[in-house]
C-alpha positions as CSV (number, residue, x, y, z in Angstrom):
1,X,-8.9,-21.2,15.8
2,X,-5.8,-20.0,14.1
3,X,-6.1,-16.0,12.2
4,X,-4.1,-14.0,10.5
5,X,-2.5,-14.7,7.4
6,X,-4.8,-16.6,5.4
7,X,-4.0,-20.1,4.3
8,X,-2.8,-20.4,0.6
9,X,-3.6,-24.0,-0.9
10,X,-3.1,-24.7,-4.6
11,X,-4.1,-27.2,-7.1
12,X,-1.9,-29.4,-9.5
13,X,-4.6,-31.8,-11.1
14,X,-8.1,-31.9,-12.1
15,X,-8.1,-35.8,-13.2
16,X,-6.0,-38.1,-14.0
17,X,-4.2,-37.3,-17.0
18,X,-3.6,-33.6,-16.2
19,X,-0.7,-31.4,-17.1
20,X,2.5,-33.1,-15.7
21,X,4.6,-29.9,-14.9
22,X,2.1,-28.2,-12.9
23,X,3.2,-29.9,-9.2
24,X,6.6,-28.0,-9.9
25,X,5.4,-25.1,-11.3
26,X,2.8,-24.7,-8.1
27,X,5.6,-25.1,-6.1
28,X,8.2,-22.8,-7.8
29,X,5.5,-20.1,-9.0
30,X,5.1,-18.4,-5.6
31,X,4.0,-18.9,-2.2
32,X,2.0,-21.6,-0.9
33,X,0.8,-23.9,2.5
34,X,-1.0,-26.6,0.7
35,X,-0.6,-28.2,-2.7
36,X,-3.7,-30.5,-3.4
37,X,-3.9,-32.9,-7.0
38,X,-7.4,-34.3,-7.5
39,X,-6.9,-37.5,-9.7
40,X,-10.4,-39.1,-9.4
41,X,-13.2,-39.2,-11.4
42,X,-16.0,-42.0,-11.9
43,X,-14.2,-43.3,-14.9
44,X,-11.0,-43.1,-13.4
45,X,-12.5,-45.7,-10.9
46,X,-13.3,-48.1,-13.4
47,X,-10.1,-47.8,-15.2
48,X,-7.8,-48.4,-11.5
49,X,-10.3,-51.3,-11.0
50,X,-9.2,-53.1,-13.7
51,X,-5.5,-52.0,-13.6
52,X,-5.6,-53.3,-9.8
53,X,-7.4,-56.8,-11.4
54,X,-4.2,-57.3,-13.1
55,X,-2.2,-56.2,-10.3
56,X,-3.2,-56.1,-6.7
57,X,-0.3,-54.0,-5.8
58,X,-2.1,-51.3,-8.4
59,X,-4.8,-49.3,-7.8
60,X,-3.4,-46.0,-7.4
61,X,-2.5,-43.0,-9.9
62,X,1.2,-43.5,-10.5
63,X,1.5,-39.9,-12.4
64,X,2.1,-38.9,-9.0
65,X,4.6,-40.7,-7.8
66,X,6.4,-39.4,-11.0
67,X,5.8,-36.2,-10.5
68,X,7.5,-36.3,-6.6
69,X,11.1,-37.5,-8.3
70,X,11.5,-33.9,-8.5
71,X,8.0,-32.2,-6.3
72,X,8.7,-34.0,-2.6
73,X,12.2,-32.3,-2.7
74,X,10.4,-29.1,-3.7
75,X,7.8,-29.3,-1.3
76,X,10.1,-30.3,1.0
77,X,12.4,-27.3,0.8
78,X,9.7,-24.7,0.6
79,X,7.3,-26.1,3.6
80,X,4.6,-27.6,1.4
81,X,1.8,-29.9,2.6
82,X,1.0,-31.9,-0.1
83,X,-3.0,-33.7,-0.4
84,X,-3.9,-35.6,-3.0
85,X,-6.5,-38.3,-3.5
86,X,-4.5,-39.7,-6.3
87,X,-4.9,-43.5,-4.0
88,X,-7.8,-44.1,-5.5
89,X,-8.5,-47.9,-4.4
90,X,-5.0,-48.8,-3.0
91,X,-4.2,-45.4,-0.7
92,X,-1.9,-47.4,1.6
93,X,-0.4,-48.5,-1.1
94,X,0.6,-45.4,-2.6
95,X,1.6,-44.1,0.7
96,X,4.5,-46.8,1.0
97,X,5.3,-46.3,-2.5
98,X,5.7,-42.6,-1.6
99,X,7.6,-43.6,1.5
100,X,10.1,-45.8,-0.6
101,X,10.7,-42.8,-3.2
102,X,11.3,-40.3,0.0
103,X,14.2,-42.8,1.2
104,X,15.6,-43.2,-2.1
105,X,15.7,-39.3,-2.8
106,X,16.7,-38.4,0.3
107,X,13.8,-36.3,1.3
108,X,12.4,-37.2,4.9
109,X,9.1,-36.8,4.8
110,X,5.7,-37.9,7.0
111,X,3.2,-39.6,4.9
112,X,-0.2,-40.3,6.2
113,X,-3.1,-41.4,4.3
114,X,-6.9,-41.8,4.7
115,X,-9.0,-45.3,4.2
116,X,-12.0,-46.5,5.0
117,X,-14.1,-45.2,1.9
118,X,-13.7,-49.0,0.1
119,X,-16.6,-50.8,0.4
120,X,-15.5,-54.3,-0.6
121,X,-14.3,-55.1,2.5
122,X,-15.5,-58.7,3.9
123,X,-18.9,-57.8,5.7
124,X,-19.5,-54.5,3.6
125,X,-24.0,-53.9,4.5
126,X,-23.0,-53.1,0.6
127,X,-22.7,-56.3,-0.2
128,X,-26.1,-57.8,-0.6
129,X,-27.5,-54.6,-2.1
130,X,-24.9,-54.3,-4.9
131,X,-25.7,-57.9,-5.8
132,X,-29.2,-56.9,-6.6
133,X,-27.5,-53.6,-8.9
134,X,-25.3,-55.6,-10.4
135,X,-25.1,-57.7,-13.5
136,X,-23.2,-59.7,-15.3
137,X,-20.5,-62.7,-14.3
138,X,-18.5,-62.3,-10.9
139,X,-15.3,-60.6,-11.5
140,X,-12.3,-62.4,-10.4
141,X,-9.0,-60.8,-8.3
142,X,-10.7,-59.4,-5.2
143,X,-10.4,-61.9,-2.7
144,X,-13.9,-60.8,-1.2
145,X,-15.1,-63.8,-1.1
146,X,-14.5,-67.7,-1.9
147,X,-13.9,-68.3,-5.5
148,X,-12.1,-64.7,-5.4
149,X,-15.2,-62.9,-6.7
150,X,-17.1,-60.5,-5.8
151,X,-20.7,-59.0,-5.7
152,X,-22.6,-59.7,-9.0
153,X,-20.1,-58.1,-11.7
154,X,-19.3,-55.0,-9.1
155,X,-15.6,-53.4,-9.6
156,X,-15.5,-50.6,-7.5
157,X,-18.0,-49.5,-4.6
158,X,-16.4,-46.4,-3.2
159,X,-17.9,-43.9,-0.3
160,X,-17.3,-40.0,-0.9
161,X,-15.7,-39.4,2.8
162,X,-15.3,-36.0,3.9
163,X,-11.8,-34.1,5.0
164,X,-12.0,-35.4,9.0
165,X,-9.4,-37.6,7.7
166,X,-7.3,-35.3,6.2
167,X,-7.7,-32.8,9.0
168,X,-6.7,-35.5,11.6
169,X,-3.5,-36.5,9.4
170,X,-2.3,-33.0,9.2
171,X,-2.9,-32.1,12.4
172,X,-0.6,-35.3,13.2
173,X,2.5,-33.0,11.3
174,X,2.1,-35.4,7.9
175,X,3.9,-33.5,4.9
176,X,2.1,-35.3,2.8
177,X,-1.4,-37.5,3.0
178,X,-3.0,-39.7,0.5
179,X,-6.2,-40.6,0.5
180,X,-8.9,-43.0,-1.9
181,X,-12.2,-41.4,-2.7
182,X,-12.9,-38.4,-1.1
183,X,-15.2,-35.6,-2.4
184,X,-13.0,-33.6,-4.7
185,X,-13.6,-30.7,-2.8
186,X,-12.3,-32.0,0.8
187,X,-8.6,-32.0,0.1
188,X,-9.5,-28.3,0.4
189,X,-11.4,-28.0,3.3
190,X,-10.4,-31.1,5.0
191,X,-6.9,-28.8,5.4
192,X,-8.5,-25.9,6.1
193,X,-10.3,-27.7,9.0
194,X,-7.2,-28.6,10.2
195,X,-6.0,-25.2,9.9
196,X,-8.0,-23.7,11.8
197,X,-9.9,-25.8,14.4
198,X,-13.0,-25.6,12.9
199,X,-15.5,-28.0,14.6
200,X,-18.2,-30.0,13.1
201,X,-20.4,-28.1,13.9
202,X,-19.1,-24.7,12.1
203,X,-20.9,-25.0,9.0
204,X,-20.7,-21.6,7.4
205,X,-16.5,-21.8,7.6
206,X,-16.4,-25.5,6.6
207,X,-18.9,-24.3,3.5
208,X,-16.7,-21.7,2.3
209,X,-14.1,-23.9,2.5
210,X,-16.1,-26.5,0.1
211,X,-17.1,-23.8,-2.4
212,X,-13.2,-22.9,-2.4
213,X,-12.4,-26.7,-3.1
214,X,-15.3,-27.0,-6.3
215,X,-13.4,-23.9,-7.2
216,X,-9.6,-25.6,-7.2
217,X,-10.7,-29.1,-8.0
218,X,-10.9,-28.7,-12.0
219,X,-7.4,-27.2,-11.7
220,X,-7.1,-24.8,-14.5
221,X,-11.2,-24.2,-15.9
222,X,-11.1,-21.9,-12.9
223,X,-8.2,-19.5,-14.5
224,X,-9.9,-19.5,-18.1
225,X,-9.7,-23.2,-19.4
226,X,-13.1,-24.3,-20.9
227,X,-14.1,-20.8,-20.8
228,X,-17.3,-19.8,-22.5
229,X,-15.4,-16.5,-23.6
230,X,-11.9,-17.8,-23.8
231,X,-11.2,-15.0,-26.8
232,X,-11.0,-12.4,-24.0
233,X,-8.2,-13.8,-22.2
234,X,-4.6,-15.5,-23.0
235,X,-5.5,-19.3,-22.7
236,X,-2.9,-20.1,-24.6
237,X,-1.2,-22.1,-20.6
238,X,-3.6,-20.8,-18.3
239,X,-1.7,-21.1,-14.9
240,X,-3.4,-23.4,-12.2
241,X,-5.2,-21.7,-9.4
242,X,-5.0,-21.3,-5.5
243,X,-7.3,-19.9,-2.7
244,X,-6.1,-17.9,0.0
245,X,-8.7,-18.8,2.7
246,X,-9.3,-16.7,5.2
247,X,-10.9,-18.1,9.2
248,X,-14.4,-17.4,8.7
249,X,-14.2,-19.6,5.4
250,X,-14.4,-16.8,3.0
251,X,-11.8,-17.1,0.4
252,X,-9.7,-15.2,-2.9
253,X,-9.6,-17.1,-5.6
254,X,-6.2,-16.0,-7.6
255,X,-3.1,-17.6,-9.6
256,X,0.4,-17.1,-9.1
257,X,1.9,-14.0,-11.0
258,X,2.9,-14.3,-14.1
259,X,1.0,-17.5,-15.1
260,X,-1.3,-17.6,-18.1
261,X,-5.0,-17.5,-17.9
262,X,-7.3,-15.2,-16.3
263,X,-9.3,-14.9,-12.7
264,X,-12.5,-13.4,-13.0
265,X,-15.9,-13.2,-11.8
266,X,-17.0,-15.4,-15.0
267,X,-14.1,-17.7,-14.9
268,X,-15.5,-18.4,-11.3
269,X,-18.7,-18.2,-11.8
270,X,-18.4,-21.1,-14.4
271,X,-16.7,-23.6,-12.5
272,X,-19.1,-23.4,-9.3
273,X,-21.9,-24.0,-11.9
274,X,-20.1,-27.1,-13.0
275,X,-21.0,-30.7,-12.1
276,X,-23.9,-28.9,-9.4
277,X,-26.9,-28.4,-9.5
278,X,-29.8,-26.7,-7.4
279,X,-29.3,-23.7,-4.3
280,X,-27.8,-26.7,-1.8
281,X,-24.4,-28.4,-2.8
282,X,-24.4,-31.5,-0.5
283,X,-21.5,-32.8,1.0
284,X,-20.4,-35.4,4.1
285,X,-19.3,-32.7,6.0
286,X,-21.7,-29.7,5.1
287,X,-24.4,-28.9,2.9
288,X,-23.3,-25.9,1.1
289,X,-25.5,-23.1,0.0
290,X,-24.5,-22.0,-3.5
291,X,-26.9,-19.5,-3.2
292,X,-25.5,-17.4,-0.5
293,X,-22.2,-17.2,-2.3
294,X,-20.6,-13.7,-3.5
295,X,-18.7,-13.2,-5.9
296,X,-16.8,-9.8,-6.5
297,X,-13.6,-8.9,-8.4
298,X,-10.8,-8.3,-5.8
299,X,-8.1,-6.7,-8.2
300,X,-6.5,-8.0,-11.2
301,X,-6.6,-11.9,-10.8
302,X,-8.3,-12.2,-7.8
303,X,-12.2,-13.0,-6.9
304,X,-13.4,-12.8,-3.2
305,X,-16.1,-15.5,-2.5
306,X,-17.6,-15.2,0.6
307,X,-21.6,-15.0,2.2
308,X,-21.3,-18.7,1.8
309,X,-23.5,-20.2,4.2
310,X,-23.6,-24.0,5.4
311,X,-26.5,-26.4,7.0
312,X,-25.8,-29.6,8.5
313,X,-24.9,-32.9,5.9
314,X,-27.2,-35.2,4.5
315,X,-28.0,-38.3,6.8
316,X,-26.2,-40.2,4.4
317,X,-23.5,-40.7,1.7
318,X,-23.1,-41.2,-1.7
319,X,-21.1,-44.2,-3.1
320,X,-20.1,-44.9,-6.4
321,X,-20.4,-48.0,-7.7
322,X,-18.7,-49.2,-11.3
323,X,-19.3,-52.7,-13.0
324,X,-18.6,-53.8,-16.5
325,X,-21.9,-53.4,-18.2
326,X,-21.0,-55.7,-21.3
327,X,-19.5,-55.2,-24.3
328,X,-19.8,-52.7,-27.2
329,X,-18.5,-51.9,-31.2
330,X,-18.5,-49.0,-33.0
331,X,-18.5,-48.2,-36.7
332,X,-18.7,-44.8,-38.0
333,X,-19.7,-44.8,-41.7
334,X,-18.7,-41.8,-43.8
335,X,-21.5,-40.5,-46.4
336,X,-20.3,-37.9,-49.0
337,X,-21.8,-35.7,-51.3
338,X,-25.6,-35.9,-52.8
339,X,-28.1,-38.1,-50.9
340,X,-26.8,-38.8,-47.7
341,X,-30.6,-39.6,-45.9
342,X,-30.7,-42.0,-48.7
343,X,-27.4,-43.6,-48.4
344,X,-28.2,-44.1,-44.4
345,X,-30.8,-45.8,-44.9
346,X,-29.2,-48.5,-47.3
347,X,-26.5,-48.8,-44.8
348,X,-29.0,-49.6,-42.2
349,X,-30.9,-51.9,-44.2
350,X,-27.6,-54.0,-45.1
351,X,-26.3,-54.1,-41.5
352,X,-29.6,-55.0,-40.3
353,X,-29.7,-58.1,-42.9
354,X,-26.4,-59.3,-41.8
355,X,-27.4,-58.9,-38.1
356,X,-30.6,-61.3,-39.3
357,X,-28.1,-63.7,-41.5
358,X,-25.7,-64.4,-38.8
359,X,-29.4,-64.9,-36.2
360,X,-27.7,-62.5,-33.6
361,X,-28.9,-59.1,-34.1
362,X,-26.9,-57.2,-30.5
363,X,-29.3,-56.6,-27.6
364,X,-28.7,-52.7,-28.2
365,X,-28.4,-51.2,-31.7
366,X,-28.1,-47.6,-32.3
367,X,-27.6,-45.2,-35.2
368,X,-27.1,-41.6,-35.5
369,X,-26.4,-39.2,-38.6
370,X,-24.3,-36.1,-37.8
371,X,-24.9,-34.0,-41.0
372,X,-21.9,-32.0,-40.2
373,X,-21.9,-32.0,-44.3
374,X,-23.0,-28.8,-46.3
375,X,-23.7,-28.6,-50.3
376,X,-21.4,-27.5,-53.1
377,X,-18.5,-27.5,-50.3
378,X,-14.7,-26.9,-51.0
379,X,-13.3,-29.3,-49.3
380,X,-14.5,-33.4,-49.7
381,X,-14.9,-33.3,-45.7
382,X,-16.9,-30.6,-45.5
383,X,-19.1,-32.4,-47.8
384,X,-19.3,-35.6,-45.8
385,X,-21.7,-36.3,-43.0
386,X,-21.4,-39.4,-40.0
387,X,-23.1,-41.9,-39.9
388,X,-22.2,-43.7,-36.2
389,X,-23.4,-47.2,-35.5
390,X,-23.0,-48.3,-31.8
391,X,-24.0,-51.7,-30.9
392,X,-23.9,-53.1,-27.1
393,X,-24.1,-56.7,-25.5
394,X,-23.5,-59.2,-22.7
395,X,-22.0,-61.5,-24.9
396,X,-18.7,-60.4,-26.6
397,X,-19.1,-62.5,-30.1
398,X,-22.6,-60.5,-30.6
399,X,-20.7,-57.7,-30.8
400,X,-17.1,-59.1,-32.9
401,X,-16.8,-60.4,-36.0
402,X,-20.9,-60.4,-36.1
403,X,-20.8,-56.2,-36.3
404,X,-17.0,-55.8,-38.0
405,X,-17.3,-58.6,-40.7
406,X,-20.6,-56.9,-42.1
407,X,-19.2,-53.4,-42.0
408,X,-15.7,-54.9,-44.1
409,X,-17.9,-56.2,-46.6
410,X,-20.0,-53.6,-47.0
411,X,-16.9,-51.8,-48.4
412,X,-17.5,-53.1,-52.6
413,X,-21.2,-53.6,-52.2
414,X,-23.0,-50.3,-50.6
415,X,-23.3,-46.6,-51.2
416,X,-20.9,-44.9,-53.5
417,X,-17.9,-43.1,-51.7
418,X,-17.7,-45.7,-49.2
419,X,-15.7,-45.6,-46.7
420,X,-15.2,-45.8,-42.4
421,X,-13.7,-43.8,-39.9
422,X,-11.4,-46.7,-39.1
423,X,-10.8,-50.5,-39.7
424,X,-13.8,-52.0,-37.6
425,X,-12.6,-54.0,-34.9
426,X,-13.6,-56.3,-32.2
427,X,-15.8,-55.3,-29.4
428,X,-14.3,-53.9,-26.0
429,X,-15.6,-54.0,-22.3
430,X,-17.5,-51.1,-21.6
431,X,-18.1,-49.9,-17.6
432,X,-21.6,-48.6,-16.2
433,X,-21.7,-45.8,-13.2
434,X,-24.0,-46.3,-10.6
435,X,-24.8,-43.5,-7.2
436,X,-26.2,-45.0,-4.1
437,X,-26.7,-43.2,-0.1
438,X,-25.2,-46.1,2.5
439,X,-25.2,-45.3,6.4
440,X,-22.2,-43.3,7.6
441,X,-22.5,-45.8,10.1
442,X,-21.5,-48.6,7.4
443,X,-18.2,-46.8,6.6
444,X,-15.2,-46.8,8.6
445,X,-13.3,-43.6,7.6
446,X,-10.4,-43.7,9.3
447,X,-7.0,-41.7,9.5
448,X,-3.8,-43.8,9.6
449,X,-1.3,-41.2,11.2
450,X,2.4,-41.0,10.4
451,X,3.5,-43.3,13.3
452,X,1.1,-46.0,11.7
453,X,-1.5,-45.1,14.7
454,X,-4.9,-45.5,13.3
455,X,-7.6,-42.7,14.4
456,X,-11.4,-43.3,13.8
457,X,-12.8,-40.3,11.9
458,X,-17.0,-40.3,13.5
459,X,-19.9,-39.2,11.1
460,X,-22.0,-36.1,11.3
461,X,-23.5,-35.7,14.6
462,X,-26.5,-33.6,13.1
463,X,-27.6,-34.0,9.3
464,X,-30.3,-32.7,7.2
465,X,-31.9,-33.9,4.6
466,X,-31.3,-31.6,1.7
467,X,-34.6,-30.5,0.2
468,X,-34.8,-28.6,-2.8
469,X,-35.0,-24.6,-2.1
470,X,-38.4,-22.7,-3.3
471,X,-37.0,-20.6,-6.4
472,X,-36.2,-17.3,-5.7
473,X,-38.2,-14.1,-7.0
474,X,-36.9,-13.1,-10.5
475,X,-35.6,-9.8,-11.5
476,X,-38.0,-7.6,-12.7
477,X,-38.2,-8.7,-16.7
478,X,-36.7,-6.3,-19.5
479,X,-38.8,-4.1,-21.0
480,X,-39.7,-5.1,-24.6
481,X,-37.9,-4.0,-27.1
482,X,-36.4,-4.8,-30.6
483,X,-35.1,-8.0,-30.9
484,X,-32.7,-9.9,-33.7
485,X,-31.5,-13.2,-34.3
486,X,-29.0,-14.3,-32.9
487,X,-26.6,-17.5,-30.7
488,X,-27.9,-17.2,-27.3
489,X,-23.9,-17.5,-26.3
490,X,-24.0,-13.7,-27.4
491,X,-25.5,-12.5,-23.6
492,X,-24.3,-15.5,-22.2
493,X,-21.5,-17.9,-20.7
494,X,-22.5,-21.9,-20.2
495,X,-20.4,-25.0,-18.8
496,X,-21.1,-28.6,-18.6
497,X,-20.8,-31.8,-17.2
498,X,-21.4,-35.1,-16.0
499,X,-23.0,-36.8,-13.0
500,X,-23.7,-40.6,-13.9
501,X,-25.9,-40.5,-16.3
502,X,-27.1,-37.2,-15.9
503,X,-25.6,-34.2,-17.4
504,X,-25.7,-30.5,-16.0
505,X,-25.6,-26.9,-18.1
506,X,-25.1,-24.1,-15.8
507,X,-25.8,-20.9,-17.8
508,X,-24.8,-17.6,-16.8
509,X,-25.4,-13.5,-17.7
510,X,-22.9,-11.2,-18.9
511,X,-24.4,-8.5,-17.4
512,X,-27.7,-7.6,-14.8
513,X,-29.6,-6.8,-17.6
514,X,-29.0,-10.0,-19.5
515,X,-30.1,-11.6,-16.4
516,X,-33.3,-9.7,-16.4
517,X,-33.7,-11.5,-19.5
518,X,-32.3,-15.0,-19.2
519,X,-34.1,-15.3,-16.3
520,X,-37.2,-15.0,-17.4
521,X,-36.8,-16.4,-21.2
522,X,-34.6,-19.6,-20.7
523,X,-37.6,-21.6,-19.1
524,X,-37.3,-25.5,-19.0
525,X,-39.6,-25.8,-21.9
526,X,-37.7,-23.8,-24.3
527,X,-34.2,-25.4,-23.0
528,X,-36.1,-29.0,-24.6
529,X,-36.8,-26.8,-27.4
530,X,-33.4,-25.4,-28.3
531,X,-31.7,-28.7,-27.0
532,X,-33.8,-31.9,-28.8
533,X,-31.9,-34.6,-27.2
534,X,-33.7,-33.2,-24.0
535,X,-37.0,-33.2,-25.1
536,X,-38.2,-36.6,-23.3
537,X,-36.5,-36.2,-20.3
538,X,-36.7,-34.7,-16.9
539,X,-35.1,-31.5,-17.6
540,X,-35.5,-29.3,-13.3
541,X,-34.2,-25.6,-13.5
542,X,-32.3,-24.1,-10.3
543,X,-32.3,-20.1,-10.2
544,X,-29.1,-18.9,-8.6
545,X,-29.7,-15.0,-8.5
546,X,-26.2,-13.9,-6.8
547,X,-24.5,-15.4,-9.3
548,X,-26.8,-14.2,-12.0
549,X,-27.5,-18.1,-13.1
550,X,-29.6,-20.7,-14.3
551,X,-28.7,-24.2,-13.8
552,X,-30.3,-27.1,-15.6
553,X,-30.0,-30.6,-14.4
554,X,-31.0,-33.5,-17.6
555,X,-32.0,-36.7,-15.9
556,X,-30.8,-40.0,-18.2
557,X,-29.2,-37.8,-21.1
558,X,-26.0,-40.0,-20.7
559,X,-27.2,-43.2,-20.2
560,X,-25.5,-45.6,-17.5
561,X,-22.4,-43.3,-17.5
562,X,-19.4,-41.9,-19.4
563,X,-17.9,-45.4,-19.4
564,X,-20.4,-46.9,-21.2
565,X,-20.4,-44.3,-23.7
566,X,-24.5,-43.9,-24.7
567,X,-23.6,-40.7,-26.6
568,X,-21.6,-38.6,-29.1
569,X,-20.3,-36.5,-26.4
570,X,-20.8,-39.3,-23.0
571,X,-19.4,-36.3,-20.2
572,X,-21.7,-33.6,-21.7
573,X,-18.5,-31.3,-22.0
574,X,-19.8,-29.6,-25.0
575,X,-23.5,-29.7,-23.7
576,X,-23.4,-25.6,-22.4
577,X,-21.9,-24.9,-25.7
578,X,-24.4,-26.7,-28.3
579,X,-26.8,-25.1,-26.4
580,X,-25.2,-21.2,-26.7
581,X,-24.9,-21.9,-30.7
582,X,-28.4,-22.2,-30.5
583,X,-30.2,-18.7,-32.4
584,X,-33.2,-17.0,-30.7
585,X,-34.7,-13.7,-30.4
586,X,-32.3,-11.2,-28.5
587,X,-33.1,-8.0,-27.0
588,X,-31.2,-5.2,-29.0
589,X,-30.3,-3.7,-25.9
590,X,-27.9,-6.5,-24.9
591,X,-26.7,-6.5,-27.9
């Protein structure tokens, strides 16, 4: 096991679409060992699935090999490993791609890559069980199986490996390796594994090295993007940040100097509440105990995260499956001025008439007013509210000319003021996300090396399931006190996301005495209560005392995915923040 100097890996992407500079900008800003780019995320599947249906060749997230014209050289020259799972569902295909751009720029480099996490090979033990989650027609392109199909509708099925492949391809001297879907976090600690020797079996390093990688994996919300209290920080370009992790696992979370943004304890704090959930953050390689983690503020810029402890993996892993649900329209209807509940409801009643003229009313119809409007307003669109129709079907024409047609001539014939959004238009595909465990046994993860050797990468040797924790005791509550109205984002921070169809708000104090309070006030019924949209669901609160934390976990809030769209807001990005605008009684002593 290699010591010393810690190991310095950076981030250039959190998802496909990120900024484009940031690879050189990593790489000229200052120092670093490893330069990871996570381009994956479960809509990101769906949308390589169907580029790679029009191309087989496809598959992959080109913005990379764009941003090598200029990065490999860079790398290149300053001793960079670069790890990326920007291969998505073609990673050997991106590797040659990368191999054909090193030749042409003259930049010899060894490229590696990681497969195996695909599970639409011929023979998949997936096969027979996605057929019974799928739906809709067989989609054509994949070869799978006669006829080209394959599955019942299924796109994608994709395992969430672990970093033994990366490990095994660095450790081969590969200067750069690609890799398909891997947990976002394992381009971190897959490297630091290979880094320093850690076995299997050393789950406190290997769980440091995962918190380090949830850190890095959303690139910039770690340095003060997305930040509950952005106003306390320049976030004008936050930089893009980097761990320096150390051999026990432990870590400093920090940004190169002179880079916008901010490090801190909150900045942190937010991002490892983001996308998890309860004390135990599972993972192929190691379950990670969120817990344990401490956080403290190492100098300007820097956070030290360690006490991170690790238990064995879960017996199995998660696979993500994506399928094209059906098809969908949208209208959104504007209503100005006096009587908007009673302009709604005409609009309804006339759409709902044409649906019954035309005898085929969509299999899903749903409305929602937004009264974003307010009376005797200044400006017309502060007196306007939003009236959203979303319809959603198997069969395209149910959702065409049936929806748009009514809504055009609606436009002479309705509510006074009327008018739309946008021109209503035809109906378009929409996708549907879907979490299931397979066998590590079903999945062959394998490293291919830069000599084109292939190396089997074997699962767990000892897993456990990962049961929910008992909550912690609770801080001794605040005394009481007088209180005053108030946005509950006054004492505290929030960030949200997205997991299929469910949607996470991690909600954090500002200080210990806040957490005295939140702790014992934000309960799961009043979170329904301050949040409506949650009130019929399965709403399970996690209590995460070292980082002074709550974390609620919303079962079904986003339906069947962020592809398919079921809300206003389908990644529950502004979830944590809705819910900080809410006004309850505050202490006056926080305030």
């Amino acid at each position: 096991m290699s010591g010393g100097e810690p190991l310095r890996i950076g981030n250039a992407s959190g998802f496909y679409g990120d900024r484009f500079d940031a690879l050189r900008d990593m790489l000229t800003g200052g120092p670093l060992d490893v330069l990871t780019g996570d381009y994956l995320a479960e809509l990101t599947m769906l949308i390589l699935g169907r580029d790679r249906l029009k191309d087989p060749g496809r598959g992959y997230a080109t913005t990379f090999l764009r941003q090598l014209e200029e990065g490999l050289g860079l790398a290149a020259e300053r001793g960079v490993r670069l790890v990326t799972n920007a291969g998505g569902l073609n990673p050997a295909g991106l590797a040659d791609a990368v191999r054909e751009l090193a030749d042409r720029v003259g930049v010899p480099v060894r490229v590696a890559h990681v497969e195996g996490d695909d599970l639409l090979d011929w023979g998949s033990p997936l096969l027979e069980r996605s057929r019974e989650l799928g739906g809709g027609s067989p989609l054509p392109g994949r070869g799978r199986e006669p006829g080209g199909g394959w599955g019942e509708g299924v796109l994608t099925a994709n395992a969430y490996l672990g970093g033994g492949g990366i490990a095994a391809c660095l450790r081969a001297g590969a200067d750069v390796v690609v890799t398909g879907r891997v947990t976002d976090a394992a381009l971190v600690s897959g490297a630091a594994q290979a880094h320093f020797g850690w076995r299997p079996e050393d789950f406190d390093a290997l769980a440091g090295a995962v918190v380090a990688g949830h850190v890095l994996e959303c690139g910039a919300q770690a340095t003060g993007g997305n930040y509950s209290f952005f106003g306390a920080h320049d976030v004008l370009r936050p930089g893009f940040p980097l761990a320096e992790i150390a051999a026990d696992g432990s870590c400093v979370i920090t940004k190169h100097p002179g880079t916008g943004g901010a490090v801190t304890t909150g900045t942190v704090t937010a991002q490892l509440l983001y996308e998890t959930s309860g004390a135990r953050y599972a993972g192929p390689d190691v379950t990670a105990r969120l817990d344990t983690a401490r956080l403290t503020q190492d100098g300007p810029d820097r956070v030290r995260i360690d006490g991170v402890r690790g238990e064995a993996p879960p017996p199995t892993l998660k696979a993500g499956l994506t399928r094209l649900g059906g098809w969908r329209n949208e209208v959104t209807f504007v209503l100005t001025g006096l009587d908007i509940e009673a302009k709604a409801e005409l609009v309804r009643a006339q759409m709902d008439a044409a649906f019954d003229a035309a005898g085929r009313r969509p299999a899903e119809v749903r409305w929602t007013l937004a009264r974003t409007d307010r009376a005797d307003a200044d400006v017309q669109e502060e007196a306007s509210a939003l009236l959203r129709l979303v319809v959603r079907d198997a069969d395209p024409d149910a959702v065409g000319r049936v929806v748009s047609g009514a809504a055009v001539e609606l436009a002479l014939a309705s509510y006074p003021g009327f008018h739309v959004t946008a021109p209503p238009a035809k109906g378009s595909p929409y996708g549907v996300f879907e979490a299931v465990a397979v066998d590590p046994a079903e999945v062959a993860h394998r490293a291919v090396l830069p000599d084109g050797s292939r190396v089997a990468v074997a699962p767990p040797r000892t897993t456990r399931e990962p049961a929910r924790l008992p909550d912690p005791p609770l801080p001794a509550p605040l005394p009481d006190g007088p209180t005053r109205r108030g946005p509950l984002g006054r004492v505290a921070g929030a960030r949200s996301g997205d997991k299929g169809g469910d949607a996470n708000i991690g909600v954090w104090a500002v200080s210990d005495d806040a957490w005295r309070w939140l702790a014992h006030t934000l309960t799961v019924d009043l979170l329904r209560h301050l949040l409506p949209e949650t009130a019929d669901l399965v709403v399970t609160r996690h209590v995460l005392p070292n980082l002074r934390a709550l974390n609620f976990t919303v079962e079904g809030l986003l339906g069947e995915g962020v592809a398919a769209q079921a809300r206003f807001d389908p990644q529950a990005k502004g979830l944590g923040e809705w819910l900080r605008s809410r006004h309850l009684d505050l202490p006056e002593a926080l305030l």
